[in-house]
PQR file with spaces between the fields and no chain letter, atoms N, CA, C, O and H, PARSE charges and radii, in Angstrom:
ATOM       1  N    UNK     1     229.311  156.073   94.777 -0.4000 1.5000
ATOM       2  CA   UNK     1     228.530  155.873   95.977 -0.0000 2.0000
ATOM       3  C    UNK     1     227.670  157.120   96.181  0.5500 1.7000
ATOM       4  O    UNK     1     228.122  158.177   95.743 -0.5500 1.4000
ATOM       5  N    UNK     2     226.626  157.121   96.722 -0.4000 1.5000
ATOM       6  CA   UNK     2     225.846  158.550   96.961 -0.0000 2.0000
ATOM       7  C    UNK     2     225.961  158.528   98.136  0.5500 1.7000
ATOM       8  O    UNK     2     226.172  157.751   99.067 -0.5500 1.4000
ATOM       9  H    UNK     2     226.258  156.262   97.078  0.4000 1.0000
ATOM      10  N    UNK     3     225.617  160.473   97.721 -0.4000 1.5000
ATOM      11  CA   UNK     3     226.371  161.003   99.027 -0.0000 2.0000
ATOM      12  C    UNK     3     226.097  160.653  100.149  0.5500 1.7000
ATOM      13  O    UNK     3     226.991  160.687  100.994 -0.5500 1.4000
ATOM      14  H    UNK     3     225.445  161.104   96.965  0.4000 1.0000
ATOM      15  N    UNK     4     224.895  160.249  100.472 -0.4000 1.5000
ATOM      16  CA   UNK     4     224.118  160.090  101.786 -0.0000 2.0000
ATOM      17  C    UNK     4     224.327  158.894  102.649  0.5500 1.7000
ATOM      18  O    UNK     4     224.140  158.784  103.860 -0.5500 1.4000
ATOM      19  H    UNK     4     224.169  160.222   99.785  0.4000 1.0000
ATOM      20  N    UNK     5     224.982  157.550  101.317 -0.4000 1.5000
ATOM      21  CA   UNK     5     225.857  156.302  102.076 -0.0000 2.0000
ATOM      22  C    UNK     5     227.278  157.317  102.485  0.5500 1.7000
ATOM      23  O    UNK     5     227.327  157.767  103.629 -0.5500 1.4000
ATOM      24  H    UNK     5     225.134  157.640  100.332  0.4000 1.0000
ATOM      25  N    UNK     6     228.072  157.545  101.792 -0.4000 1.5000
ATOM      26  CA   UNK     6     229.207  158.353  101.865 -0.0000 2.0000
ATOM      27  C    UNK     6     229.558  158.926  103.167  0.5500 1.7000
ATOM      28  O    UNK     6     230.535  158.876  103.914 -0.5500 1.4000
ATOM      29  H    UNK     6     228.032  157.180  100.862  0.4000 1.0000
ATOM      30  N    UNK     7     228.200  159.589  103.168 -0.4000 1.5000
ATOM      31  CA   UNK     7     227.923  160.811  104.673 -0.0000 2.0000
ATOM      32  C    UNK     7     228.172  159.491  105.848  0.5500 1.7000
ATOM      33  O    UNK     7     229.332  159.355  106.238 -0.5500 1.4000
ATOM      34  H    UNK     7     227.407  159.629  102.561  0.4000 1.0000
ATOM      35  N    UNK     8     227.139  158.559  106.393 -0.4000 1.5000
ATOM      36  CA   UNK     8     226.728  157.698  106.738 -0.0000 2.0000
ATOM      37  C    UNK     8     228.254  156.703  107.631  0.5500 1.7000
ATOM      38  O    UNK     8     228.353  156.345  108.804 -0.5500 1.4000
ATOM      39  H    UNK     8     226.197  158.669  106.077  0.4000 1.0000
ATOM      40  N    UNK     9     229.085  156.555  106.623 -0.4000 1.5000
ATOM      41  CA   UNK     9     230.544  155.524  106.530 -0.0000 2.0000
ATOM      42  C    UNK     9     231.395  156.650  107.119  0.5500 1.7000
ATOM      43  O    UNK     9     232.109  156.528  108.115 -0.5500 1.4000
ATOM      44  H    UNK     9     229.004  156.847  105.670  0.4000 1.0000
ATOM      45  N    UNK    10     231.195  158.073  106.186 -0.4000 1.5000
ATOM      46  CA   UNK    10     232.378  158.703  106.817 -0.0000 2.0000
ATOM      47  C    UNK    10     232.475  159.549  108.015  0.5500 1.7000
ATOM      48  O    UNK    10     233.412  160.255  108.386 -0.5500 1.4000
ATOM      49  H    UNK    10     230.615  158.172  105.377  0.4000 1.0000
ATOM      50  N    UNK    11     231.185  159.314  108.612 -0.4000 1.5000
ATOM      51  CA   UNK    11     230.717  159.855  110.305 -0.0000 2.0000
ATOM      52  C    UNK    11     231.072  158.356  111.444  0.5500 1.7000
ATOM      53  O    UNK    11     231.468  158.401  112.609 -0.5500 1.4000
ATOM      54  H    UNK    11     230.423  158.740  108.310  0.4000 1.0000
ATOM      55  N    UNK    12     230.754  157.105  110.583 -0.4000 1.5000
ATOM      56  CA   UNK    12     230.929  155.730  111.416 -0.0000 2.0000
ATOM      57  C    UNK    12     232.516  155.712  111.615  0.5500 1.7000
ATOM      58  O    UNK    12     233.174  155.323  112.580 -0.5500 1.4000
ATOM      59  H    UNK    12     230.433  157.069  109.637  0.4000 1.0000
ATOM      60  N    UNK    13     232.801  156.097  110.751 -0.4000 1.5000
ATOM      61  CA   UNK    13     234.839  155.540  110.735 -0.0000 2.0000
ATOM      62  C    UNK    13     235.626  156.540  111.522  0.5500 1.7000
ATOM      63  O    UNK    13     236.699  156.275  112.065 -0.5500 1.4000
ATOM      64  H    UNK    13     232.266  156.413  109.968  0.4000 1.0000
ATOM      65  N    UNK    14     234.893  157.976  111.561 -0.4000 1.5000
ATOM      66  CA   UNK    14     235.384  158.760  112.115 -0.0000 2.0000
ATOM      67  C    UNK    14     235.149  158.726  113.557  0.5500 1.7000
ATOM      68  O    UNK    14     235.918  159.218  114.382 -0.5500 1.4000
ATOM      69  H    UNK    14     234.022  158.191  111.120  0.4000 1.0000
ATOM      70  N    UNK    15     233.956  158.073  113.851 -0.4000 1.5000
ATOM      71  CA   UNK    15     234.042  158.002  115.713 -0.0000 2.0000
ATOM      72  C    UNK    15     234.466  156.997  115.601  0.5500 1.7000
ATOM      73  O    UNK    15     235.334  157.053  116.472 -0.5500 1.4000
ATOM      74  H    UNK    15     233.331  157.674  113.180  0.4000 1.0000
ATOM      75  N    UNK    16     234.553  155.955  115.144 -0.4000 1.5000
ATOM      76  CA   UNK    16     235.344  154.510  115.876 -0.0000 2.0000
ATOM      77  C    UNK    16     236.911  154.893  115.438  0.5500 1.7000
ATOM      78  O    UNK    16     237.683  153.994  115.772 -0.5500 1.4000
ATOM      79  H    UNK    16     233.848  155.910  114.436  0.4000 1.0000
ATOM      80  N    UNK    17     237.588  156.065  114.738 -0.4000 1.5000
ATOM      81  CA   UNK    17     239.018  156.621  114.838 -0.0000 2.0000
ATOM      82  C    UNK    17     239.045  157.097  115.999  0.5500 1.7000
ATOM      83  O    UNK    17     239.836  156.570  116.781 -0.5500 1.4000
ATOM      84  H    UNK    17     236.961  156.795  114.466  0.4000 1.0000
ATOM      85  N    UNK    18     238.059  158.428  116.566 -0.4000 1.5000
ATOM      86  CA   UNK    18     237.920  158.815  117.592 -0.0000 2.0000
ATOM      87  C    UNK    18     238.386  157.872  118.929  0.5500 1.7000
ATOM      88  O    UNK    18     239.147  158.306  119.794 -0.5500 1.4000
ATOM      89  H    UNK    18     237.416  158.857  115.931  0.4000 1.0000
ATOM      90  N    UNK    19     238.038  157.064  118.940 -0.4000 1.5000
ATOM      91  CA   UNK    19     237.288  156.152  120.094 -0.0000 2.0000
ATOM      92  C    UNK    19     238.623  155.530  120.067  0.5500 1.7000
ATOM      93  O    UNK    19     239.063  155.252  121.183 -0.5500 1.4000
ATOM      94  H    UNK    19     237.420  156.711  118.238  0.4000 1.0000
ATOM      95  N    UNK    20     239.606  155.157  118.748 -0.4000 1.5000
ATOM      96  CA   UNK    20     240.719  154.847  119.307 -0.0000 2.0000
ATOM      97  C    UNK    20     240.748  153.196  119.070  0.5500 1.7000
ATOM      98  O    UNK    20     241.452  152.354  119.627 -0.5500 1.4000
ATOM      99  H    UNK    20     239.249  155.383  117.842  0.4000 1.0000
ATOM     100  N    UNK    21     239.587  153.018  117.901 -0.4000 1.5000
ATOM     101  CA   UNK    21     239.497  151.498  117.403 -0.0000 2.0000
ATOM     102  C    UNK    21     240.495  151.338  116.030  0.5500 1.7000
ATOM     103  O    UNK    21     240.237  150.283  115.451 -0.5500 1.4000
ATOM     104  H    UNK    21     239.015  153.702  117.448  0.4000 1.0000
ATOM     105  N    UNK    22     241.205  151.858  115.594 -0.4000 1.5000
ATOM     106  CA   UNK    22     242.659  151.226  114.765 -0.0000 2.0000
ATOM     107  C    UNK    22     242.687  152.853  113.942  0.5500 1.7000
ATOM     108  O    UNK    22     242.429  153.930  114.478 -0.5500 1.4000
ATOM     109  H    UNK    22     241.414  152.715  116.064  0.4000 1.0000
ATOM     110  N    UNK    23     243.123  152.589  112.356 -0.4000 1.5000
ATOM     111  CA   UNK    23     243.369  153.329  111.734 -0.0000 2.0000
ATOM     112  C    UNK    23     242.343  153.573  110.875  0.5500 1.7000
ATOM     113  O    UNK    23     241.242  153.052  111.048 -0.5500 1.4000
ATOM     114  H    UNK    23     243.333  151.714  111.920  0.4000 1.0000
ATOM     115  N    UNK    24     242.650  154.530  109.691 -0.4000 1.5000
ATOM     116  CA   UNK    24     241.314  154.845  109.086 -0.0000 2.0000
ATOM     117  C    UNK    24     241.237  153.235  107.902  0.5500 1.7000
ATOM     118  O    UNK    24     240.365  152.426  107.585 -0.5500 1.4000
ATOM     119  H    UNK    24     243.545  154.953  109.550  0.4000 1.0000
ATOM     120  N    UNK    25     242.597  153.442  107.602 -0.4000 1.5000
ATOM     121  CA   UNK    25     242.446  152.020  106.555 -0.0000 2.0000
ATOM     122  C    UNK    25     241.731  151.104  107.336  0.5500 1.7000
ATOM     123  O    UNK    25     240.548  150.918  107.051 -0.5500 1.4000
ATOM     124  H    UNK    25     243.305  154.099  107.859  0.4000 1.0000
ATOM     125  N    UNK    26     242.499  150.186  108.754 -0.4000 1.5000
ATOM     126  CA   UNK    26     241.851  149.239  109.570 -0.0000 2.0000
ATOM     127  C    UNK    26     240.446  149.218  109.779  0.5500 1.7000
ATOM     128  O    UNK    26     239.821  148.183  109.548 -0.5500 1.4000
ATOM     129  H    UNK    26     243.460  150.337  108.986  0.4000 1.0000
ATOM     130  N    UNK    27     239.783  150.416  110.260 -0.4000 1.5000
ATOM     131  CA   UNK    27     238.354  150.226  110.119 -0.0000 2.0000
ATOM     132  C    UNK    27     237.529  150.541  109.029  0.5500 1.7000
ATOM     133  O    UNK    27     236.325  150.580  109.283 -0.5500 1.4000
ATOM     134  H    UNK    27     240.291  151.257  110.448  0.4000 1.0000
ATOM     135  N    UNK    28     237.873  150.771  107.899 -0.4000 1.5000
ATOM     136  CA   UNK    28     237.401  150.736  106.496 -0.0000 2.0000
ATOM     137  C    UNK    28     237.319  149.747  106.301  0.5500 1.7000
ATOM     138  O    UNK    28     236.156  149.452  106.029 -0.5500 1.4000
ATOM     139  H    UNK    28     238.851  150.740  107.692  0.4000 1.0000
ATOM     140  N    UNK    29     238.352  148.489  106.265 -0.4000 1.5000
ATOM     141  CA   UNK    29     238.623  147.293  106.096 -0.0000 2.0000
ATOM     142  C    UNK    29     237.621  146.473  106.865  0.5500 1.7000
ATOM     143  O    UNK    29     237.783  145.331  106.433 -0.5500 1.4000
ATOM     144  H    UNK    29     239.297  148.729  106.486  0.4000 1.0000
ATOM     145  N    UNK    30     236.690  146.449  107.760 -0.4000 1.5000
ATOM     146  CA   UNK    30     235.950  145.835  108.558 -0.0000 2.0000
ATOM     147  C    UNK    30     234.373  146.033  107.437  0.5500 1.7000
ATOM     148  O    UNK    30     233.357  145.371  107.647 -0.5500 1.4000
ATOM     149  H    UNK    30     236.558  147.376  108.111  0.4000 1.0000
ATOM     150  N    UNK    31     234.452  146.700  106.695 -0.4000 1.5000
ATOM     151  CA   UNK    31     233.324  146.572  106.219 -0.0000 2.0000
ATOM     152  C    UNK    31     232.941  146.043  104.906  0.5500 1.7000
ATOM     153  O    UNK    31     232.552  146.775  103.996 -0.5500 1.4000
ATOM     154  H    UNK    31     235.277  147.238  106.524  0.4000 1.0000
ATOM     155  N    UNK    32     233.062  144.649  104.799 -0.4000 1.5000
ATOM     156  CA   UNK    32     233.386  144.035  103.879 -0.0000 2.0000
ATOM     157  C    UNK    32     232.424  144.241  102.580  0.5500 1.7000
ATOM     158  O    UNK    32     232.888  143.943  101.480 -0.5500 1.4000
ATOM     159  H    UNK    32     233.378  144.054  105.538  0.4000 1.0000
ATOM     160  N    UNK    33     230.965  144.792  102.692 -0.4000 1.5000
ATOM     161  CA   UNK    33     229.978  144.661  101.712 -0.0000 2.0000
ATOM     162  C    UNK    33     230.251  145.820  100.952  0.5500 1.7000
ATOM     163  O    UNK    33     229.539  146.086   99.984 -0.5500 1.4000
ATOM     164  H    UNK    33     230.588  145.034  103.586  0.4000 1.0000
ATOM     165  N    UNK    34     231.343  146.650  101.328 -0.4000 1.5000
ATOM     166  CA   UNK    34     231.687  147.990  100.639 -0.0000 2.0000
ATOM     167  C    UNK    34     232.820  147.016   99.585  0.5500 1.7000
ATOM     168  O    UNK    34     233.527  146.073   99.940 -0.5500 1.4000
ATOM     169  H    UNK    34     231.922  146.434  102.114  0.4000 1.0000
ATOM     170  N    UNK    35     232.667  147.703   98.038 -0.4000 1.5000
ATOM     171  CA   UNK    35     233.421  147.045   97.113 -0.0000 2.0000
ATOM     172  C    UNK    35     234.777  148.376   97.362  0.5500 1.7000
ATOM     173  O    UNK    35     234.803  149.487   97.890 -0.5500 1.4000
ATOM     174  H    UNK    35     232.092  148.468   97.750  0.4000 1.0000
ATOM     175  N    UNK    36     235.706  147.555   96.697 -0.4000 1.5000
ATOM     176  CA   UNK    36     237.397  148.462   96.836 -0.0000 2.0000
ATOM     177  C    UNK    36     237.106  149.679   96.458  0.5500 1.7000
ATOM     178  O    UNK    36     237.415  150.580   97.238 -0.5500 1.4000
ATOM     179  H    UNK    36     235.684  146.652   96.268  0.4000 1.0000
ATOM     180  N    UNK    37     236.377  150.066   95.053 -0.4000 1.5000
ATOM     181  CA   UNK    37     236.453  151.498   95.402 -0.0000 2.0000
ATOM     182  C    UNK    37     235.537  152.191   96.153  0.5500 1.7000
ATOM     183  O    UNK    37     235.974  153.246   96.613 -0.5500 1.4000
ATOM     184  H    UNK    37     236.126  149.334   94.419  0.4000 1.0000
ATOM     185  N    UNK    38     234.455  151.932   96.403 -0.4000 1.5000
ATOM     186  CA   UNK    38     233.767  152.807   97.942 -0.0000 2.0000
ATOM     187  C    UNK    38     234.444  152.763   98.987  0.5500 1.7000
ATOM     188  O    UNK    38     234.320  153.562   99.916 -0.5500 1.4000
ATOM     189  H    UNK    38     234.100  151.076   96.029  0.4000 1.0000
ATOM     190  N    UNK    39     235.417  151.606   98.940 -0.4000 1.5000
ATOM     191  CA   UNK    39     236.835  151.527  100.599 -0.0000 2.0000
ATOM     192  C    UNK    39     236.918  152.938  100.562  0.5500 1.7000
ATOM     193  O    UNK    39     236.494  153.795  101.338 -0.5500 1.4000
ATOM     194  H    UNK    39     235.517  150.957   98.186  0.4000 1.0000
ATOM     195  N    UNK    40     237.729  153.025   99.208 -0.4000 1.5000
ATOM     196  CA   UNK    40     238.896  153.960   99.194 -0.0000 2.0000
ATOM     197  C    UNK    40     238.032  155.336   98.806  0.5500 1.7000
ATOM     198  O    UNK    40     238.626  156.414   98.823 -0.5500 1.4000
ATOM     199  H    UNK    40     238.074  152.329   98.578  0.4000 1.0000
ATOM     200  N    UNK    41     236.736  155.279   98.487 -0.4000 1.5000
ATOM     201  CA   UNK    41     236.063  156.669   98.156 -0.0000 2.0000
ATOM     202  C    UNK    41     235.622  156.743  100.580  0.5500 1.7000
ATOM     203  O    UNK    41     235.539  157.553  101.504 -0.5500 1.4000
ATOM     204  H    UNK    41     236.254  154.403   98.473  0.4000 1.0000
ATOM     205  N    UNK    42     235.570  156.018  100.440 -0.4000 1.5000
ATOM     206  CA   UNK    42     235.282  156.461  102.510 -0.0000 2.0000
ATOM     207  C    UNK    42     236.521  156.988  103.197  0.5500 1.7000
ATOM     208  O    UNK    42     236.647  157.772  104.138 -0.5500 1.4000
ATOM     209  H    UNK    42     235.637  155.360   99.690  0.4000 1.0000
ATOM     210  N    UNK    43     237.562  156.211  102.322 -0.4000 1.5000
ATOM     211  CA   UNK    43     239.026  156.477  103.334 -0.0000 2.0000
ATOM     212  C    UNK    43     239.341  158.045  102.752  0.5500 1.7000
ATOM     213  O    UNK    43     239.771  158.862  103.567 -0.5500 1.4000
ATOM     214  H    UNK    43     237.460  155.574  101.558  0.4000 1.0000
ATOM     215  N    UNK    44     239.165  158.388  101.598 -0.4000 1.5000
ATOM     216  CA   UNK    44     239.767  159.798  101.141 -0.0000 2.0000
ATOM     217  C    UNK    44     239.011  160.705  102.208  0.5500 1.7000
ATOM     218  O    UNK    44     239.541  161.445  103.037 -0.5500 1.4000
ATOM     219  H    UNK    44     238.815  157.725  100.937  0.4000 1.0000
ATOM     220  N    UNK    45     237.160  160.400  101.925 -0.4000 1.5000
ATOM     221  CA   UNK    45     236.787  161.468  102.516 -0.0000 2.0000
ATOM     222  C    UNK    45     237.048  161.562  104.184  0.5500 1.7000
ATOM     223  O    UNK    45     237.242  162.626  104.772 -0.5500 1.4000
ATOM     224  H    UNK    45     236.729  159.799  101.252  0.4000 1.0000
ATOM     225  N    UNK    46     237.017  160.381  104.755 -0.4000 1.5000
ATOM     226  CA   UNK    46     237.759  160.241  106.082 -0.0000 2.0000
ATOM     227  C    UNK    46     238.997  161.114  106.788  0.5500 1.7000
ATOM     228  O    UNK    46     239.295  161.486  107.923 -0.5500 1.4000
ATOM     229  H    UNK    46     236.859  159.517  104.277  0.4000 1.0000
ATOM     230  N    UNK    47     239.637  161.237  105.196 -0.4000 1.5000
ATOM     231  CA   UNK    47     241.098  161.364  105.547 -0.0000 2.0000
ATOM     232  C    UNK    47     240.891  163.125  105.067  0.5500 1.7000
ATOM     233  O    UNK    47     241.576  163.745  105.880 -0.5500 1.4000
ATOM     234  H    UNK    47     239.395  160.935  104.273  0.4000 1.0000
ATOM     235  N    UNK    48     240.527  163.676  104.530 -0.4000 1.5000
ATOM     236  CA   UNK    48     240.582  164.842  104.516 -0.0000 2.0000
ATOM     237  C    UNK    48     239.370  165.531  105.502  0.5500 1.7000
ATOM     238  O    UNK    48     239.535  166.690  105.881 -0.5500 1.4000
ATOM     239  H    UNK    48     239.971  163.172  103.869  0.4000 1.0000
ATOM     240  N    UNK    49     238.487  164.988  105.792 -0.4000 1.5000
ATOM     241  CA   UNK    49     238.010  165.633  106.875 -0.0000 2.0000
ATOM     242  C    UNK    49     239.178  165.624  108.239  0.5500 1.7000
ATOM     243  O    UNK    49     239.330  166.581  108.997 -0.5500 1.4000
ATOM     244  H    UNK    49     238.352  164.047  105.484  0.4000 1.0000
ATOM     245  N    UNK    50     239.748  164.633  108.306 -0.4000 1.5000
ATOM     246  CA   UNK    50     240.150  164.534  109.737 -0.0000 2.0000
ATOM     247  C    UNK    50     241.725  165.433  109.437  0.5500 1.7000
ATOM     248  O    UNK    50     242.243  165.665  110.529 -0.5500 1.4000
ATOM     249  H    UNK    50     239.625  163.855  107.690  0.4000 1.0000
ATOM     250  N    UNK    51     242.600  165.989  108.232 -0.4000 1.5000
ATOM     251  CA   UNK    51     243.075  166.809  108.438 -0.0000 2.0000
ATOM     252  C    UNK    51     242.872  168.122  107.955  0.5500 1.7000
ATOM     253  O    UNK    51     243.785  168.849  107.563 -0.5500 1.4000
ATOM     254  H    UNK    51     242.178  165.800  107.345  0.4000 1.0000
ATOM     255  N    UNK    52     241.322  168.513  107.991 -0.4000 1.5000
ATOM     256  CA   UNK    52     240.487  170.004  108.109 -0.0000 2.0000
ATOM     257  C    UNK    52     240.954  170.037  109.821  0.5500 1.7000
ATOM     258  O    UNK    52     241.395  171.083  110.298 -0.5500 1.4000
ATOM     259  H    UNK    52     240.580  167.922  108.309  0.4000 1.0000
ATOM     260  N    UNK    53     240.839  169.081  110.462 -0.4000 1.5000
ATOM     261  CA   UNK    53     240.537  169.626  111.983 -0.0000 2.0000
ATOM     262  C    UNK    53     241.465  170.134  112.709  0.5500 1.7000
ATOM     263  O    UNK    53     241.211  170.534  113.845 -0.5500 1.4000
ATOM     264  H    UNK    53     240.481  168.232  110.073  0.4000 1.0000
Protein backbone atom coordinates (compact mmCIF):
# COMPACT_ATOMS: atom_id res chain seq x y z
CA UNK A 1 0.00 0.00 0.00
CA UNK A 2 1.63 3.55 -0.31
CA UNK A 3 2.39 5.45 2.21
CA UNK A 4 0.07 8.25 1.69
CA UNK A 5 -3.20 5.65 1.55
CA UNK A 6 -1.48 4.09 4.73
CA UNK A 7 -1.12 7.68 6.34
CA UNK A 8 -4.83 8.42 5.30
CA UNK A 9 -6.54 4.78 7.07
CA UNK A 10 -4.17 5.03 9.88
CA UNK A 11 -5.26 8.73 11.04
CA UNK A 12 -9.26 7.52 10.09
CA UNK A 13 -9.08 4.36 12.50
CA UNK A 14 -7.30 6.17 14.98
CA UNK A 15 -10.01 8.91 15.65
CA UNK A 16 -12.95 6.66 15.24
CA UNK A 17 -10.71 4.41 18.23
CA UNK A 18 -10.53 7.73 19.83
CA UNK A 19 -14.15 8.54 19.63
CA UNK A 20 -14.80 5.17 21.17
CA UNK A 21 -16.36 3.47 17.85
CA UNK A 22 -15.09 -0.39 18.61
CA UNK A 23 -11.62 -1.80 18.35
CA UNK A 24 -8.79 -1.34 16.04
CA UNK A 25 -9.61 -4.81 14.32
CA UNK A 26 -13.62 -3.77 14.37
CA UNK A 27 -13.08 -0.64 12.53
CA UNK A 28 -10.51 -1.94 10.07
CA UNK A 29 -13.08 -4.45 9.32
CA UNK A 30 -15.66 -1.77 8.11
CA UNK A 31 -13.64 -1.06 5.22
CA UNK A 32 -14.31 -3.57 2.94
CA UNK A 33 -12.46 -2.27 -0.46
CA UNK A 34 -9.17 -2.68 1.58
CA UNK A 35 -7.89 -6.37 0.53
CA UNK A 36 -6.66 -8.66 3.87
CA UNK A 37 -3.34 -7.59 3.66
CA UNK A 38 -3.73 -3.69 3.62
CA UNK A 39 -6.39 -4.74 6.78
CA UNK A 40 -3.64 -5.97 8.52
CA UNK A 41 -0.78 -3.51 7.01
CA UNK A 42 -3.50 -0.47 8.73
CA UNK A 43 -4.04 -2.53 11.91
CA UNK A 44 -0.08 -2.95 12.63
CA UNK A 45 0.51 0.61 11.90
CA UNK A 46 -2.60 1.56 14.04
CA UNK A 47 -1.44 -0.57 16.65
CA UNK A 48 1.99 0.62 17.15
CA UNK A 49 1.29 4.12 16.89
CA UNK A 50 -1.33 3.91 19.55
CA UNK A 51 1.22 2.09 21.92
CA UNK A 52 4.04 5.00 21.18
CA UNK A 53 1.45 7.12 23.17
Amino acid sequence: MPSWKLCIFKRAVIVRHEAGEGTTDEIVATYTKLSTDEQQEVITAVNAELNSK
